[in-house]
C-alpha positions in Angstrom: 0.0 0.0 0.0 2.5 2.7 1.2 5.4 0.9 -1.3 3.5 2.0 -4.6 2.6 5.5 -3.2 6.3 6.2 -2.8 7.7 5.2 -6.1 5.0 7.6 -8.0 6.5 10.6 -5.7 9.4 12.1 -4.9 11.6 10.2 -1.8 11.1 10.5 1.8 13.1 13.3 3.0 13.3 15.2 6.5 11.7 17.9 4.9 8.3 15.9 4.0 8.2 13.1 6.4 5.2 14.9 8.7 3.2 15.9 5.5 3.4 12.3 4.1 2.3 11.1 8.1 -0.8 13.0 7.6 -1.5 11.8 4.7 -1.0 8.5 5.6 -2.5 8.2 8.9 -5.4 10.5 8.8 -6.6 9.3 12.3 -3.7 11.1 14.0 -3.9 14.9 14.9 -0.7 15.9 14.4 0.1 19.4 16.7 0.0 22.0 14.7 2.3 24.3 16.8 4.9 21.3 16.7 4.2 21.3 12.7 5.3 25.3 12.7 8.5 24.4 14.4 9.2 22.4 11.5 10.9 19.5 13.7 9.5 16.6 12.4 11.3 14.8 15.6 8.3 16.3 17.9 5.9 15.0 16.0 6.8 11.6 15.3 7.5 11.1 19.1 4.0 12.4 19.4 3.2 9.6 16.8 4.8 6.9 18.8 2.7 7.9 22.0 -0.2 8.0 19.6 0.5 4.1 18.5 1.4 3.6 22.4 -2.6 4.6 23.6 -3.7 2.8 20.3 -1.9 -0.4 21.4 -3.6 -0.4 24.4 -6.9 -1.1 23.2 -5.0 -4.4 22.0 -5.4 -5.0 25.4 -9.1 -5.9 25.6 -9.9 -7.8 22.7 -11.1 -11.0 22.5 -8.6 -13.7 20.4 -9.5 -13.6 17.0 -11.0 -10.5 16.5 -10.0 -8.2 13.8 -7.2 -6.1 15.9 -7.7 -3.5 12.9 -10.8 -2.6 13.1 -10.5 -1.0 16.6 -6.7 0.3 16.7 -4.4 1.5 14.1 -1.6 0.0 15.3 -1.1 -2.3 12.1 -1.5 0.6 10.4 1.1 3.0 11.8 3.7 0.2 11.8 3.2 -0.2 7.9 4.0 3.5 7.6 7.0 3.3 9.8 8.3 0.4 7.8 7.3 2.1 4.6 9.5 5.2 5.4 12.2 3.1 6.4 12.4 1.4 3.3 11.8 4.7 1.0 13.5 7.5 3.3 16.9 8.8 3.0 19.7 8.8 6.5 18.1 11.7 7.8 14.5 9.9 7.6 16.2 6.2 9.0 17.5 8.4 11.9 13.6 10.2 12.6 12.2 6.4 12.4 14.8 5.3 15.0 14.1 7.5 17.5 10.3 7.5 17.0 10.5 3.5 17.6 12.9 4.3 20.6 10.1 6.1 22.3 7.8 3.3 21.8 10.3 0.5 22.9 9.2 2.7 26.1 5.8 2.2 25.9 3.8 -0.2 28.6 2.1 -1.9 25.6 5.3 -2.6 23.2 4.3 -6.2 23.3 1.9 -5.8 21.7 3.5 -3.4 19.2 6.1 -5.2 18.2 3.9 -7.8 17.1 3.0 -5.7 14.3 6.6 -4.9 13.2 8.1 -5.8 10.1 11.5 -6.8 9.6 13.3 -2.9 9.3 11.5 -1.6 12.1 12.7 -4.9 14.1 16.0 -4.4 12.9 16.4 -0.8 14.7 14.0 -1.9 17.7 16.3 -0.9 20.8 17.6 -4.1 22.8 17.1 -6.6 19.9 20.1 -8.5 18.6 
């Protein structure tokens, strides 16, 4: 899904990494005072807490329901992995630190069950 929309369009970059979070995960409000600082680092932590209070509702279902229709956890992992795969150094080094804050999160567990094989790879504390 994200893989096709990225060879259409320019790459990655620093400079367009919150604009292509928006339009990727609509779901999340991204801070629009963080947005005028133009520090896409702020916002992507913010995006890590986000998937953090989304993989809590992992929490409570039931085993087999459809874990994406109630969080966007799967979601938001895809993107991460997506801009891993299509983003430049500067981009690798936003995506490490935004998965970082949410090897800190109570619910990582459940989180990294949803992460693909470059977003494992820069997963703190994993060989």
């Amino acid at each position: 899904m994200f893989g096709a929309h990225y060879s259409n369009r320019m790459a990655f970059t620093l400079e367009t990494a919150v604009s292509e979070l928006r339009r990727a995960i609509p779901e999340f409000p991204i801070d629009t005072e963080l947005e005028l600082d133009k520090n896409a680092y702020y916002t992507y932590n913010d995006f890590a807490r986000f998937i953090c209070s989304e993989a809590e509702v992992l929490q409570y279902l039931a085993p087999g329901e459809d874990a994406t229709r109630f969080s966007k956890v799967s979601i938001c992992m895809r993107f991460l992995e997506s801009a891993l795969e299509h983003g430049d150094s500067q981009v690798h080094d936003l995506i490490s630190d935004c998965v970082c804050t949410l090897s800190s999160c109570q619910w990582e567990a459940q989180i990294k069950k949803w992460a693909g094989p470059l977003i494992s790879a820069v997963w703190p504390g994993v060989p």
